[in-house]
N, C-alpha and C positions, 0 to 999 in steps of 0.2 A: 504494500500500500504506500504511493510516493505520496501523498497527500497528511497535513496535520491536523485532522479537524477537532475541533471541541467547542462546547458550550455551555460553561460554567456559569453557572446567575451566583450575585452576591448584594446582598444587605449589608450596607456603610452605612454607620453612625459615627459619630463625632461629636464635639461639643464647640460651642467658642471658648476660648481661654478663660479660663475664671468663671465659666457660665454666664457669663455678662452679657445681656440680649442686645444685642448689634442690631439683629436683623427685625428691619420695620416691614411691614405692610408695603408700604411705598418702594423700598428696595427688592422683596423677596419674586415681584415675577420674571425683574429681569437679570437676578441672581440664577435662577431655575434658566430662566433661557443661556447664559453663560455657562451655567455646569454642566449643560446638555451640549452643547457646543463644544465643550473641550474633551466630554467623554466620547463624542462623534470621532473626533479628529487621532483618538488614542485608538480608535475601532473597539468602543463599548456600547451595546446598545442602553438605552435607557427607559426603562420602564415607568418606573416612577420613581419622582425625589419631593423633598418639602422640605423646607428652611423654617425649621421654628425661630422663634426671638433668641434662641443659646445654644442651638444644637439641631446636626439634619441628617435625615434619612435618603439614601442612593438607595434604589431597586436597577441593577446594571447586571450586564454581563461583564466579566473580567475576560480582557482581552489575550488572545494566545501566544503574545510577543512580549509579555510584561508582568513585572510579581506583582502582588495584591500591595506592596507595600509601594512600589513605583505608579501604580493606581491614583490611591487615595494621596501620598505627595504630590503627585499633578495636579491632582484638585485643591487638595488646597492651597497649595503657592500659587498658583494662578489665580485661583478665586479670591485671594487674603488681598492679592495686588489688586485686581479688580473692582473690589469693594473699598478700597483705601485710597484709589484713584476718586470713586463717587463721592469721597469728603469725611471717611470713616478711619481718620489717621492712625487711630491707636487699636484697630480691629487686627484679632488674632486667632485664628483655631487653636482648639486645643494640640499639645504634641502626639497626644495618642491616639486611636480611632478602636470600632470593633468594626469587623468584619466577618459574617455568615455566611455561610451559604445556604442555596434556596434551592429548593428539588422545581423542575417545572411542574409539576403538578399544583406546587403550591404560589404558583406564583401572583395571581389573582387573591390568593386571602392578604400576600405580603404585601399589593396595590394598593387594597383597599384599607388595611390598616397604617398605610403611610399616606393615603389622602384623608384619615380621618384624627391626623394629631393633633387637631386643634380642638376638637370635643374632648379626643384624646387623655389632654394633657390637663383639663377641668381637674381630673381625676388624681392623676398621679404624674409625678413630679422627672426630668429626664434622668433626674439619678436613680432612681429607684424603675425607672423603666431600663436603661440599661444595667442595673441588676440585675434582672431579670432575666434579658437576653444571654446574659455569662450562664447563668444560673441554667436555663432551658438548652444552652449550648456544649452543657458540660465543662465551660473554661473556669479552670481555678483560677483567683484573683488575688490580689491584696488591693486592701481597700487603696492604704497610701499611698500606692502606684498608678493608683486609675486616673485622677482627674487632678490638673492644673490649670 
């Protein structure tokens, strides 16, 4: 078989540095259009993403030319400058991210509960939602290592 195919889906989350909410209303459609843009040009499809005010969710494929870690550092240098070009001088991701994977089958429930963070998060808070995700993923953690 000369050919390399695959098609990995993956759930990125992130936070902003310090969970400090950057992202306004007025910033986040054309944030979504810029992430979509650079995961294009990396060859990652994009399913769904949403920028809450301190932390965002990718629904992507991971590309077959590049690690999960050259991924999400694309995004966010590029997006960090981006967003800091629009007047947000002191905006920073945080340095660490999670990253899932997602079986296709499941990929419509991972959509629809990444277009619904914002009832969402009424609820329950992004640190305690990416607990979660470690928790349901099986990733040991330490707490003092997660979030800066």
């Amino acid at each position: 078989m000369p050919q390399s195919l695959a098609k990995v889906n993956v759930h990125i989350v992130f936070t902003t540095k310090y969970g400090i909410e950057f992202i306004t209303n007025e910033i986040r459609p054309e944030l979504h259009k810029y992430i979509i843009g650079v995961l294009a040009e990396l060859h990652s499809y994009t399913y769904e993403l949403f920028a809450n005010p301190d932390h965002i969710h990718i629904l992507c494929t991971l590309p077959r030319t590049i690690t999960m870690a050259d991924l999400v550092s694309k995004i966010k240098t590029s997006s960090s400058k981006w967003i800091k070009i629009r007047g947000i001088d002191n905006f920073y991701w945080q340095d660490g991210y999670g990253i899932f994977s997602v079986s296709s089958s499941k990929i419509v429930v991972v959509k629809k509960y990444i277009l619904n963070q914002p009832e969402h998060h009424k609820e329950v808070d992004c640190k305690d939602e990416f607990r979660l995700f470690l928790k349901e993923n099986g990733i040991e953690f330490d707490e003092r290592y997660v979030w800066d």
